[in-house]
DRENMARLUM-757048 format. One record per atom (N, C-alpha, C): chain; residue number from 0; x, y, z. Coordinates in Angstrom, 3 decimals. Layout:
# residues N
NODE  chain    n        xx        yy        zz
NODE      A  NUM         X         Y         Z
...
# end
This chain:
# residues 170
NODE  chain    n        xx        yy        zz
NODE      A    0    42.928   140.840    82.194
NODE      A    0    42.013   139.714    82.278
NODE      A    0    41.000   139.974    83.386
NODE      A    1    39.577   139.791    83.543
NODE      A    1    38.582   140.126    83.893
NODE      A    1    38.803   138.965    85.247
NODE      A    2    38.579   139.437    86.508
NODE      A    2    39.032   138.398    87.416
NODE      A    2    37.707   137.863    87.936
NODE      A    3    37.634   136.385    88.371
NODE      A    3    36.261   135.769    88.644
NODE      A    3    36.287   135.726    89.870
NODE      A    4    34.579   135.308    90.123
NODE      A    4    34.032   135.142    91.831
NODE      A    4    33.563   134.053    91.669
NODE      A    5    33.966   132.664    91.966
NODE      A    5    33.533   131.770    91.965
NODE      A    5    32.366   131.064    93.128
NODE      A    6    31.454   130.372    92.945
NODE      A    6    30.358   129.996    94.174
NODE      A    6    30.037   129.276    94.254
NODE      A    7    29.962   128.632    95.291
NODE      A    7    29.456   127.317    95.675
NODE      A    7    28.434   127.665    96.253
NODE      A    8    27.260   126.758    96.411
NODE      A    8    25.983   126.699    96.817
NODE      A    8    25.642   126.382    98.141
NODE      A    9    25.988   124.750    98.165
NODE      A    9    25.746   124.121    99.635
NODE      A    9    27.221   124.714   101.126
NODE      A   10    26.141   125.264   102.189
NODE      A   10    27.765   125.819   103.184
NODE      A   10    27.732   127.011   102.735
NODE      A   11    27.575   128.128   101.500
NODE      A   11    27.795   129.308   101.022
NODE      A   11    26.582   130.065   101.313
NODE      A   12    25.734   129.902    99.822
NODE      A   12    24.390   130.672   100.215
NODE      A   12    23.499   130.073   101.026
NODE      A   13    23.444   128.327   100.681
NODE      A   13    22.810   127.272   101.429
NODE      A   13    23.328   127.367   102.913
NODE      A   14    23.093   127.605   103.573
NODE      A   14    24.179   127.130   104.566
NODE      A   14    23.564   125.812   105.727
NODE      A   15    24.162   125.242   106.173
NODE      A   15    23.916   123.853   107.227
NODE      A   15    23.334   124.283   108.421
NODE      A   16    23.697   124.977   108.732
NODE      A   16    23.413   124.962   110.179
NODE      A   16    21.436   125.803   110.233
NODE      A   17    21.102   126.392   111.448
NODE      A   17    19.874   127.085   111.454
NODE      A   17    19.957   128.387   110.622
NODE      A   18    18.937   128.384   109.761
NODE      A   18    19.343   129.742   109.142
NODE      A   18    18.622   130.783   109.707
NODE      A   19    19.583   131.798   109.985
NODE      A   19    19.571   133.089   110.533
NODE      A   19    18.374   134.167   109.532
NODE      A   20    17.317   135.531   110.510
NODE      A   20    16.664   136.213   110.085
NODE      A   20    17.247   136.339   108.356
NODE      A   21    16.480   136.850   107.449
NODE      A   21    16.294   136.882   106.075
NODE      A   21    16.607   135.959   105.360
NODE      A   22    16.609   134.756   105.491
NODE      A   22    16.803   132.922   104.799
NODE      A   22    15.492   133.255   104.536
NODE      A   23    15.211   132.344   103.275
NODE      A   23    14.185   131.600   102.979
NODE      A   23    13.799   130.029   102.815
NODE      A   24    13.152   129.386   103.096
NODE      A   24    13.027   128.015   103.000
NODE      A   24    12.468   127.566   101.545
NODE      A   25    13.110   126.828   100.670
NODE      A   25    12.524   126.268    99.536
NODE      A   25    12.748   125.001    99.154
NODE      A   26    11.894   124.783    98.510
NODE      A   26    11.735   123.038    98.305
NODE      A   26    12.570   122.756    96.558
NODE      A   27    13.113   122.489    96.382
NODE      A   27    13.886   122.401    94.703
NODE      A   27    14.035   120.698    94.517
NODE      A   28    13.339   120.100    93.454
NODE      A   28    13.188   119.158    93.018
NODE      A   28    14.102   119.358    91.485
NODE      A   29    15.186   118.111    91.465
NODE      A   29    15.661   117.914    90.479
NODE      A   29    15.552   116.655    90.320
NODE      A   30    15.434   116.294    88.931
NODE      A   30    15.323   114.305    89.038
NODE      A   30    13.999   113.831    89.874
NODE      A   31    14.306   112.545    90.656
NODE      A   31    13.372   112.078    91.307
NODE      A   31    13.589   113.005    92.712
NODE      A   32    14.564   113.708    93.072
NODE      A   32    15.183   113.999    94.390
NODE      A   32    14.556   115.834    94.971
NODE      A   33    14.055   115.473    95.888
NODE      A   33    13.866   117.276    96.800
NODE      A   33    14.781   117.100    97.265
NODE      A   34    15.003   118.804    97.248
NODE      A   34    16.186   119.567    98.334
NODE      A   34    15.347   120.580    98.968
NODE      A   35    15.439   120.693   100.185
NODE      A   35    14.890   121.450   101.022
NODE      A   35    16.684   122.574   101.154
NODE      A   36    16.204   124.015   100.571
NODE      A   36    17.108   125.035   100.752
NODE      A   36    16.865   126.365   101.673
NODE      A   37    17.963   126.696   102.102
NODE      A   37    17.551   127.924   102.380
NODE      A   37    18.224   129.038   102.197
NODE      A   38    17.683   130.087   101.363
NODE      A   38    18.523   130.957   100.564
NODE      A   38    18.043   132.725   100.890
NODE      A   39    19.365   133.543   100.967
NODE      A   39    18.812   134.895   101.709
NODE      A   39    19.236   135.905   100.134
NODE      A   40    17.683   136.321    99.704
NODE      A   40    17.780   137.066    98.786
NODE      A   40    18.520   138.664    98.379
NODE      A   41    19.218   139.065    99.799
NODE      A   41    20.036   140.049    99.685
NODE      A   41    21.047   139.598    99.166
NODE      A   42    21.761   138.374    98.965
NODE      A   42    23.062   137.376    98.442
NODE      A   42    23.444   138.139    97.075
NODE      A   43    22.024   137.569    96.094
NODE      A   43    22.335   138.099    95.298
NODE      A   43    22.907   139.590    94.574
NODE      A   44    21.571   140.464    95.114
NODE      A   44    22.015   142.233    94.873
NODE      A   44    23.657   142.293    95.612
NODE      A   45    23.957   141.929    96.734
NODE      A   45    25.370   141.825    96.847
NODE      A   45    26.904   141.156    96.300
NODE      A   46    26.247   140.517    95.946
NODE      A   46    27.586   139.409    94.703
NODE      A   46    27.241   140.570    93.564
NODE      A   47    25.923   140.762    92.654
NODE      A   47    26.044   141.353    91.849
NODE      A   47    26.913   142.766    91.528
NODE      A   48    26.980   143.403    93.220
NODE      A   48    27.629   144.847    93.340
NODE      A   48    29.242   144.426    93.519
NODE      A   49    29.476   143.213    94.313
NODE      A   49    31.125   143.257    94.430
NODE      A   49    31.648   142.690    92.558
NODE      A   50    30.898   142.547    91.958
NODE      A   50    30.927   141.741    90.728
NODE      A   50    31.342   143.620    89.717
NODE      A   51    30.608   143.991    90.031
NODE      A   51    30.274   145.474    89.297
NODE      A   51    31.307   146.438    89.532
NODE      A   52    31.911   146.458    90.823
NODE      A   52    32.231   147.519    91.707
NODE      A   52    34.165   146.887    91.462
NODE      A   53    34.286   145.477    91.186
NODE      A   53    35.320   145.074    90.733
NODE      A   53    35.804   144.382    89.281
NODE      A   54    34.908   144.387    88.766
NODE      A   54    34.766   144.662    87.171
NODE      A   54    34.819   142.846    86.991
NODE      A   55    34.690   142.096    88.107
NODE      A   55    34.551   140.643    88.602
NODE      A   55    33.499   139.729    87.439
NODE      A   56    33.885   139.153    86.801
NODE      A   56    32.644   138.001    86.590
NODE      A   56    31.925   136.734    87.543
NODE      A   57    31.122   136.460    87.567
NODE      A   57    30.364   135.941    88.319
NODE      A   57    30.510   134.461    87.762
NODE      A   58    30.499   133.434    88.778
NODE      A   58    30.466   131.701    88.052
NODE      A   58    30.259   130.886    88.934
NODE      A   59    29.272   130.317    88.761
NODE      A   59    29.055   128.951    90.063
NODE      A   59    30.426   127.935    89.638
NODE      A   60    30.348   127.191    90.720
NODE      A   60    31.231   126.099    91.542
NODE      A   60    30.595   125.278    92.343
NODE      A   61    29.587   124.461    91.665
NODE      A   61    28.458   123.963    92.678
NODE      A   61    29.105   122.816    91.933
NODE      A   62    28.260   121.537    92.976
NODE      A   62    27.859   120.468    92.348
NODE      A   62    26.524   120.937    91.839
NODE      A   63    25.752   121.793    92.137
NODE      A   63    24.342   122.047    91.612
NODE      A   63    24.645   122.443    90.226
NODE      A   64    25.863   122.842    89.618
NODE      A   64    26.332   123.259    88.368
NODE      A   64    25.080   123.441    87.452
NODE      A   65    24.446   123.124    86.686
NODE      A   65    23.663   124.134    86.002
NODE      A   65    22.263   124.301    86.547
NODE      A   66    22.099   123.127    87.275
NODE      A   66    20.532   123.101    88.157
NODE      A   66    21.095   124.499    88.925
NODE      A   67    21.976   125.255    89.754
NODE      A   67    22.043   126.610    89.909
NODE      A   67    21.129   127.700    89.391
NODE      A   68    21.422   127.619    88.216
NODE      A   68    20.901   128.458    87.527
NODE      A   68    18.981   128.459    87.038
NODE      A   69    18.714   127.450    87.440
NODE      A   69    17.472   126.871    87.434
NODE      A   69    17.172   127.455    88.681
NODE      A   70    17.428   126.966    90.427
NODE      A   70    16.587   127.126    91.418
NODE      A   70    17.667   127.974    92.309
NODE      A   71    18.793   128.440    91.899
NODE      A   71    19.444   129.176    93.221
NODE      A   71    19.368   131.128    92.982
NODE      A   72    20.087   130.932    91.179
NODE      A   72    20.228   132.159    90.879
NODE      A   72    18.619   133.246    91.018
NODE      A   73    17.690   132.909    90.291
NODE      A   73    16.276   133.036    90.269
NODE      A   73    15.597   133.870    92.173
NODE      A   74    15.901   132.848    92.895
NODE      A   74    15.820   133.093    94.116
NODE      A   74    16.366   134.124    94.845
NODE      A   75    17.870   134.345    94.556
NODE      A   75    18.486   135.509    95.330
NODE      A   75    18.811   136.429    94.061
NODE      A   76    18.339   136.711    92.946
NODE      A   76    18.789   137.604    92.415
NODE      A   76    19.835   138.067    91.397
NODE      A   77    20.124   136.651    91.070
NODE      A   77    21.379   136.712    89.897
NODE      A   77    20.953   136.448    88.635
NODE      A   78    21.442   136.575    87.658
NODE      A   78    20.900   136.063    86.245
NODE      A   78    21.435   134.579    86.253
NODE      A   79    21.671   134.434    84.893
NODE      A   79    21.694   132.777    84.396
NODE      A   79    23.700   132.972    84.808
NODE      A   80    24.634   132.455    85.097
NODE      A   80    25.508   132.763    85.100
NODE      A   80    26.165   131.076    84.493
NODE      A   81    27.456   131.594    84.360
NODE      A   81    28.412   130.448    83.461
NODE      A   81    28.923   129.534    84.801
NODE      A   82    28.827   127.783    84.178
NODE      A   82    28.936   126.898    84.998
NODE      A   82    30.266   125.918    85.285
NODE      A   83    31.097   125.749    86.331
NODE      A   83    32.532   125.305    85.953
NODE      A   83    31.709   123.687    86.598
NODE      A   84    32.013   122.964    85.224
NODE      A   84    31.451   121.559    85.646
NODE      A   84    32.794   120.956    86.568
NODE      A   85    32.019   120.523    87.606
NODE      A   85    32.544   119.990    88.913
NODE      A   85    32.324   118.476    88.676
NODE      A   86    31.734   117.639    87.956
NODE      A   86    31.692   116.337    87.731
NODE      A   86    31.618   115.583    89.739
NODE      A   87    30.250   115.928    89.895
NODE      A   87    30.440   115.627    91.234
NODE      A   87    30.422   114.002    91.702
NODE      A   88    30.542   113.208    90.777
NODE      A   88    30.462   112.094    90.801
NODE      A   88    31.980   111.530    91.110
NODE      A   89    32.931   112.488    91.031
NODE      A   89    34.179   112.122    91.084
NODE      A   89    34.767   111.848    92.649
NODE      A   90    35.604   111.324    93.207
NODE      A   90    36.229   111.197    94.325
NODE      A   90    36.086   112.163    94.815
NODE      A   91    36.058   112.482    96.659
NODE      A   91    35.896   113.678    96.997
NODE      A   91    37.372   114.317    97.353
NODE      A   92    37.854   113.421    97.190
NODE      A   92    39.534   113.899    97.477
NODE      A   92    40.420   113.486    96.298
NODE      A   93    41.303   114.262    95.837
NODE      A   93    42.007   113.994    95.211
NODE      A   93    43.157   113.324    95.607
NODE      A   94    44.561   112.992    94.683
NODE      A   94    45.842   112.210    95.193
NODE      A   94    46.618   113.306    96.033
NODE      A   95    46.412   114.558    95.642
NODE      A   95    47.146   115.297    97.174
NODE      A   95    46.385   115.674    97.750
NODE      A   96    45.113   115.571    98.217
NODE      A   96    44.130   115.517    99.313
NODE      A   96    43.267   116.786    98.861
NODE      A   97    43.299   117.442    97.617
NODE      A   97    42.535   118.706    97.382
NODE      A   97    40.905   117.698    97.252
NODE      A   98    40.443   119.286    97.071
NODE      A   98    38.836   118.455    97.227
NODE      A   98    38.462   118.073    95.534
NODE      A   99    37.663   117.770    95.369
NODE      A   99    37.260   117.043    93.834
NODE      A   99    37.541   118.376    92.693
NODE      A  100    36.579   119.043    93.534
NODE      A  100    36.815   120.844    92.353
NODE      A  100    37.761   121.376    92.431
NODE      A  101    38.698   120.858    92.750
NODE      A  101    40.052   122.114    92.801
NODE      A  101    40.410   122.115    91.104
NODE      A  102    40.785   120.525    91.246
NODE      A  102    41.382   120.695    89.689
NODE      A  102    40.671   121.678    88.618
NODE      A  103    39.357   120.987    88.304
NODE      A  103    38.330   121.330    87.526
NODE      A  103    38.214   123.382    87.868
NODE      A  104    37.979   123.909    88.693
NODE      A  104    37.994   125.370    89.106
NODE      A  104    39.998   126.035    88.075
NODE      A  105    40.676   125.230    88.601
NODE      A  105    42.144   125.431    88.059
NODE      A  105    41.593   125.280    86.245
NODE      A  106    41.490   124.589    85.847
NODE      A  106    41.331   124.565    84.642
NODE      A  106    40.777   125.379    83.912
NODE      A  107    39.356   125.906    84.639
NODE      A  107    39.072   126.558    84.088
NODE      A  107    39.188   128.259    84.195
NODE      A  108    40.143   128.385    85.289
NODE      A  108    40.589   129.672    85.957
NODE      A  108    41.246   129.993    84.826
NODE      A  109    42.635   129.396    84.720
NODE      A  109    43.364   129.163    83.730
NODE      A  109    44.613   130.421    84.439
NODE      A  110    44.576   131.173    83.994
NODE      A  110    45.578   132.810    84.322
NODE      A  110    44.750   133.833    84.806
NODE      A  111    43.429   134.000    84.629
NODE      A  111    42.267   134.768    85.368
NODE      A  111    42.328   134.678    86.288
NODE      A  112    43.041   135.832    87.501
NODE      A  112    42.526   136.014    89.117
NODE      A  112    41.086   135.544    89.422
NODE      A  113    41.017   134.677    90.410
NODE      A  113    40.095   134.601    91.223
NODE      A  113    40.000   134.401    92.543
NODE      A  114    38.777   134.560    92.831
NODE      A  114    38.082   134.884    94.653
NODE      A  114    37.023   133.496    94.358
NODE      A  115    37.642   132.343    95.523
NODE      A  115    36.593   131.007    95.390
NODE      A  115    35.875   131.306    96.726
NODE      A  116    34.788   131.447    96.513
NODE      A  116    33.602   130.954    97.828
NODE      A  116    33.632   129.509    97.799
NODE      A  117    34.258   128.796    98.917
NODE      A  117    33.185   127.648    99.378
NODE      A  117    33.755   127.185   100.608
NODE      A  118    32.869   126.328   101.476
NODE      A  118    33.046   125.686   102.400
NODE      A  118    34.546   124.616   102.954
NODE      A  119    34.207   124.028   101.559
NODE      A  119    35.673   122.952   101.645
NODE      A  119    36.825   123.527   101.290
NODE      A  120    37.308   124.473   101.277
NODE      A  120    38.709   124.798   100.379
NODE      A  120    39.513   124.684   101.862
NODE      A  121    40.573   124.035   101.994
NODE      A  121    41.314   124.215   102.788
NODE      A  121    42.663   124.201   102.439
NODE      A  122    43.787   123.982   103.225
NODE      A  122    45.366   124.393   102.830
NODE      A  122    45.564   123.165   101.451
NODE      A  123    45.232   122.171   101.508
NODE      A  123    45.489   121.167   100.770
NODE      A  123    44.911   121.523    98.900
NODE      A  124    43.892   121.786    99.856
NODE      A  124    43.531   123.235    97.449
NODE      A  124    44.227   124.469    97.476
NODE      A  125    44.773   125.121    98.262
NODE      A  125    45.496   126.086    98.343
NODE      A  125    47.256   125.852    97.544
NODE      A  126    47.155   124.565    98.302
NODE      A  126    48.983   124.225    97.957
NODE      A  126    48.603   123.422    96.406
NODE      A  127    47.499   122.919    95.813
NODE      A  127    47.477   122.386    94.631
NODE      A  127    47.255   123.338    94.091
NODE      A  128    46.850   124.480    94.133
NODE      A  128    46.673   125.677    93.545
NODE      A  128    48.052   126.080    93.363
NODE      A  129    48.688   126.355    94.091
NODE      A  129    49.962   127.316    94.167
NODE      A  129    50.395   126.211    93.466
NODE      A  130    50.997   125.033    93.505
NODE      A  130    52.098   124.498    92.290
NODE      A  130    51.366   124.318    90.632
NODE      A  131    50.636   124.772    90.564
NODE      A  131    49.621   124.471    89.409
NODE      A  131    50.168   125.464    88.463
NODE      A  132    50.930   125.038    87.288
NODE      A  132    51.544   125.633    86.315
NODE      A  132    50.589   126.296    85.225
NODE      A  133    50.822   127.725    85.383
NODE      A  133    50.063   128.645    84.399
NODE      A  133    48.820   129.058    85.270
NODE      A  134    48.665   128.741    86.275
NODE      A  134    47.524   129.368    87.458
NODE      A  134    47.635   131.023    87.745
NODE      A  135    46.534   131.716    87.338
NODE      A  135    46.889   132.776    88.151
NODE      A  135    46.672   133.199    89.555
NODE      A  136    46.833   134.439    89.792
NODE      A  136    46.468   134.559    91.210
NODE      A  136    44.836   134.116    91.488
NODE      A  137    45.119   134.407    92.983
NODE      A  137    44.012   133.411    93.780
NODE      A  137    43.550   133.802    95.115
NODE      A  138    42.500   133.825    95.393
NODE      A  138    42.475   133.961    96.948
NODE      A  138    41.034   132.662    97.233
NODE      A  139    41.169   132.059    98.233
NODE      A  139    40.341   131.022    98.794
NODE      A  139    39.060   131.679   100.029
NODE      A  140    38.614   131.929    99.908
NODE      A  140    37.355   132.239   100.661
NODE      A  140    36.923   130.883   101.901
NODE      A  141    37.212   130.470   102.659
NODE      A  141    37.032   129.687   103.447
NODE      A  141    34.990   130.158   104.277
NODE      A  142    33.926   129.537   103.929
NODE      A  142    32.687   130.205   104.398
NODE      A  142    32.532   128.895   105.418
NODE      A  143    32.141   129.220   106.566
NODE      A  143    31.599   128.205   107.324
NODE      A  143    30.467   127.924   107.164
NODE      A  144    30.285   126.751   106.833
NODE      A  144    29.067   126.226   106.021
NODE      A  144    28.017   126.186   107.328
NODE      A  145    28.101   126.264   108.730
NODE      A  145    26.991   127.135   109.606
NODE      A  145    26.064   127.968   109.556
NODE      A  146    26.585   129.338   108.938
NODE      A  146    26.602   130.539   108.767
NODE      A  146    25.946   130.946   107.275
NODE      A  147    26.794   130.735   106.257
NODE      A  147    26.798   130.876   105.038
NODE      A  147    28.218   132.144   104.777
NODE      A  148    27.613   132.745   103.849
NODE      A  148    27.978   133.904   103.023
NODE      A  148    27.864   135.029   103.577
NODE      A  149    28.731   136.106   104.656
NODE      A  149    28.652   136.888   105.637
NODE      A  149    29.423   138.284   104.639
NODE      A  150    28.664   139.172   105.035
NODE      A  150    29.641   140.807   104.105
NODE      A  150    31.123   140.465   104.839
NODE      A  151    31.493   140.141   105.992
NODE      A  151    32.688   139.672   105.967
NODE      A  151    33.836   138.970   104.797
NODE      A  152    33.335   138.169   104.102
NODE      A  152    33.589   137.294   102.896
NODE      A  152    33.704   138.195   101.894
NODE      A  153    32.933   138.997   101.747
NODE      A  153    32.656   140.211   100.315
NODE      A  153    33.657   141.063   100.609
NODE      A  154    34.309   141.308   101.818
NODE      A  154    34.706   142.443   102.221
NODE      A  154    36.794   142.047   102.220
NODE      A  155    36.422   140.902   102.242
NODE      A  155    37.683   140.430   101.999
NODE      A  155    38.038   139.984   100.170
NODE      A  156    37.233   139.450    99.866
NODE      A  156    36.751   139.706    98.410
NODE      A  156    37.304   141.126    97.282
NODE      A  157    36.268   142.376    98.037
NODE      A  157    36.461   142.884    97.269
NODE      A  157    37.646   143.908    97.601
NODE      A  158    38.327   143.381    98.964
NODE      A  158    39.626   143.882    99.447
NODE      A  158    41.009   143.271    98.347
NODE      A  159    40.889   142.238    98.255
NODE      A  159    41.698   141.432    97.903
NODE      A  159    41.880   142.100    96.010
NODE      A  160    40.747   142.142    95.480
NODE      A  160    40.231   142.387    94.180
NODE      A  160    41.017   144.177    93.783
NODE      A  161    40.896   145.048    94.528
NODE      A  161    41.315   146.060    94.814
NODE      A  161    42.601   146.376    95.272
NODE      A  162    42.884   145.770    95.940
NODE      A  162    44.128   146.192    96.624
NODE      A  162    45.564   145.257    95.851
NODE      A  163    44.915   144.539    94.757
NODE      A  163    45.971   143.704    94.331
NODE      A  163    46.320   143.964    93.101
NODE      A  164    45.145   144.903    92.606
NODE      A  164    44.770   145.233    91.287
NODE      A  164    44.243   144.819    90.326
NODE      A  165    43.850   143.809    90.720
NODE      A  165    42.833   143.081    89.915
NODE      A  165    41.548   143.464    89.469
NODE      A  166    41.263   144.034    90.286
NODE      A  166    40.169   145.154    90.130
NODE      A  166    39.682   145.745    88.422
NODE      A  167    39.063   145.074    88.083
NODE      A  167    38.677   146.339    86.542
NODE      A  167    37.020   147.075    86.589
NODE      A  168    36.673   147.157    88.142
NODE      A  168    35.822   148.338    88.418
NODE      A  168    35.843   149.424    87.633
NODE      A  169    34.612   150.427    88.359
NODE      A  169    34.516   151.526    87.979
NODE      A  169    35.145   152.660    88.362
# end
């Protein structure tokens, strides 16, 4: 089974805090609403290579869910990629304290290894993960939404992807 890289937007590529040399600043209007982003176009050519190099499919995990593919992918370099609807309208916590996307990411993981980028994952999606019947393996990417998306992250990524065998690289 082809193992996924899942991504979140806001905290990941977006990140909160001041963005550091090679960010870009962009304005993305969806609806009546601007978002002022800032996105570093090396992101992409690099997801695309740990994607390649581990035989990985690529999938947002945004609430931006298909607007992604409209104003994020375009920007740093990815194609149109497949969207795990996050229904962000939902509670931000679940009944065992996971964050809204855990479930929804589980579902659609299904038995497919994956590597989640995002900000919020903490022990509480970790442990709903692990009792989650028919889940496959997993690793949680914790990104400080400060910062963003650091080769640190990739490097554990495509450690994890490799060394576990998940790997269907070249």
């Amino acid at each position: 089974m082809k193992p996924l890289l899942l991504l979140d937007v806001d905290g990941v590529l977006n990140p909160m805090g001041r963005p550091t040399a090679g960010y870009r600043r962009y304005r993305c209007t969806i609806g009546r609403e601007t978002y002022v982003v800032h996105l570093n176009p090396r992101h992409g050519p690099l997801l695309l290579d740990l994607a390649v190099s581990t035989g990985a499919e690529l999938v947002w995990a945004t609430t931006w869910e298909h607007h992604a593919n409209e104003w994020i992918a375009p920007r740093i370099g990815l194609p149109s990629l497949p969207v795990i609807p996050v229904n962000a309208g939902a509670a931000p916590v679940g009944e065992h304290g996971e964050m809204f996307k855990t479930p929804k990411v589980a579902a659609y993981a299904g038995r497919r290894p994956f590597v989640w980028f995002d900000d919020q994952v903490w022990a509480e999606d970790e442990e709903y993960l692990r009792v989650h019947q028919g889940l496959g393996d997993f690793l949680l990417v914790h990104v400080d939404p400060a910062h963003g998306l650091t080769s640190r992250h990739l490097g554990m990524a495509h450690e994890w992807l490799t060394l576990t065998g998940f790997s269907q690289g070249p």
